[in-house]
Each structure stands twice: as C-alpha cells, then as structure tokens.
C-alpha positions, 0 to 999 in steps of 0.5 A: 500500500502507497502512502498516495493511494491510502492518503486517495481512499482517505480523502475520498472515501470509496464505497467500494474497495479491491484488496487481493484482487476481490471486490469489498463494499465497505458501506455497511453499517455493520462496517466501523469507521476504525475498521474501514480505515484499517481495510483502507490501509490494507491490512485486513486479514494480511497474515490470513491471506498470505498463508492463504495464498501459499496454502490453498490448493484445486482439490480443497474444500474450505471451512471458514469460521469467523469469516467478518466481511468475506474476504478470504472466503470470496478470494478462496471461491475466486480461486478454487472456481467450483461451486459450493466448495467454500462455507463461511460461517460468521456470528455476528449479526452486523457483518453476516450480510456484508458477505453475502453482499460481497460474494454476489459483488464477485459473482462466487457461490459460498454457502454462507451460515449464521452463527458461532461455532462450538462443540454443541449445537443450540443458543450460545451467548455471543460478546459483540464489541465495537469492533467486530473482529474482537467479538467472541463466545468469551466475555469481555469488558464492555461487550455486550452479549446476544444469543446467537445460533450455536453451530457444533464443529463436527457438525460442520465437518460430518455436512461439508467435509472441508480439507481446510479449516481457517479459523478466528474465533477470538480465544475460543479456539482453545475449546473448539479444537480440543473438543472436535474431531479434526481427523478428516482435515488435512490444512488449518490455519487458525488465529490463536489469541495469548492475550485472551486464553494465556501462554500456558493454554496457546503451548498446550493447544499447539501440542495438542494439535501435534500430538493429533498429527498437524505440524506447524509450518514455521515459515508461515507462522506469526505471532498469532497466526498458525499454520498446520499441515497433517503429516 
C-alpha cells in the first residue's frame, strides 16, 4: 500500500474497495469507521491471506469460521472456481450480510451460515464489541452479549467435509479444537489469541494439535497466526 493511494481512499472515501484482487463494499453499517480505515490501509486479514495464498490448493474444500466481511472466503471461491466448495460461517449479526453482499459483488457461490461455532449445537451467548473482529463466545469488558445460533464443529465437518479449516474465533479456539474431531482435515490455519486464553493454554493447544498429527509450518507462522499441515 502507497502512502498516495491510502492518503486517495482517505480523502475520498470509496464505497467500494479491491484488496487481493476481490471486490469489498465497505458501506455497511455493520462496517466501523476504525475498521474501514484499517481495510483502507490494507491490512485486513494480511497474515490470513498470505498463508492463504501459499496454502490453498484445486482439490480443497474450505471451512471458514469467523469469516467478518468475506474476504478470504470470496478470494478462496475466486480461486478454487467450483461451486459450493467454500462455507463461511460468521456470528455476528452486523457483518453476516456484508458477505453475502460481497460474494454476489464477485459473482462466487459460498454457502454462507449464521452463527458461532462450538462443540454443541443450540443458543450460545455471543460478546459483540465495537469492533467486530474482537467479538467472541468469551466475555469481555464492555461487550455486550446476544444469543446467537450455536453451530457444533463436527457438525460442520460430518455436512461439508472441508480439507481446510481457517479459523478466528477470538480465544475460543482453545475449546473448539480440543473438543472436535479434526481427523478428516488435512490444512488449518487458525488465529490463536495469548492475550485472551494465556501462554500456558496457546503451548498446550499447539501440542495438542501435534500430538493429533498437524505440524506447524514455521515459515508461515506469526505471532498469532498458525499454520498446520497433517503429516
């Protein structure tokens, strides 16, 4: 991103963006003005989209699991060209149309699903912030909780059989993983949050995740962003 053309998105303020080559229309009010800018700037979903990019391949299904506006599930869709080999799942009710609005933006077919992923299917409450990105099933300060549909991760997997699970549930991760069964998926790259479930549960999630046969692949790794590969 140039410092000429974010200073241009600034000052003009499109409706509609390009980042990775798919289309985003970021008038939405479930849109913040703080989120805007920072898909002005080009770094929504940065690190998903690289590893993404290096990962994905024809023959994949992807599951994607806190989907916020579509972006890497629209790219994913643009890229495998086959319909209905991308299912974005998405719990918060401000942003679930932005992805339906943006698929149809880029002519690709996702099926798309209301709701918070867990282990059990059913209500569960749902901490939404002012942020989206930052809402999650773990309560936060000054988030205010909603019921939304609970969505059980093996009833996911059984419907759809995805090879691929991308997945930022924002602290969740540490119950969802532990307690579903990821024996069919081949690729995960999941977004763990230190800061929301510790150090000592982030260490035990990723030997987890080994012991069960994921190594990580360290060159696409980042602080919080992992991505695992079954050997």
């Amino acid at each position: 991103m140039t410092k000429l053309k974010l200073l241009a998105r600034r000052l003009l303020k499109p409706k509609i963006i390009k980042e990775h080559g798919v289309l985003l229309d970021i008038s939405s009010s479930g849109v913040s003005p703080q989120l805007r800018d920072f898909l002005y700037q080009g770094q929504y979903e940065k690190q998903e989209m690289f590893i993404l990019k290096e990962t994905l391949d024809d023959h994949d299904t992807l599951l994607d699991i806190g989907a916020g506006i579509g972006l890497t599930s629209i790219w994913a869709a643009k890229r495998l060209r086959s319909v209905q080999r991308v299912y974005a799942v998405e719990a918060s009710p401000r942003i679930i149309e932005s992805i339906a609005v943006n698929a149809a933006l880029n002519k690709v077919d996702i099926v798309i699903k209301w709701g918070a992923v867990t282990i059990n299917p059913g209500d569960a409450d749902f901490y939404m912030t002012p942020h989206f990105w930052s809402s999650s099933l773990l309560p936060k300060e000054g988030a205010q909780p909603i019921k939304v549909p609970s969505i059980s991760l093996d009833d996911l997997i059984k419907e759809h059989r995805p090879t691929y699970i991308m997945m930022d549930v924002e602290g969740a991760e540490y119950m969802i993983l532990q307690n579903s069964d990821l024996s069919t998926i081949q690729k995960l790259c999941v977004e763990i949050h230190p800061h929301y479930i510790g150090l000592e549960k982030t260490i035990e999630l990723i030997g987890y995740l080994s012991d069960i046969g994921f190594n990580a692949e360290k060159h696409l790794c980042s602080e919080n962003g992992f991505f695992f590969h079954r050997s």
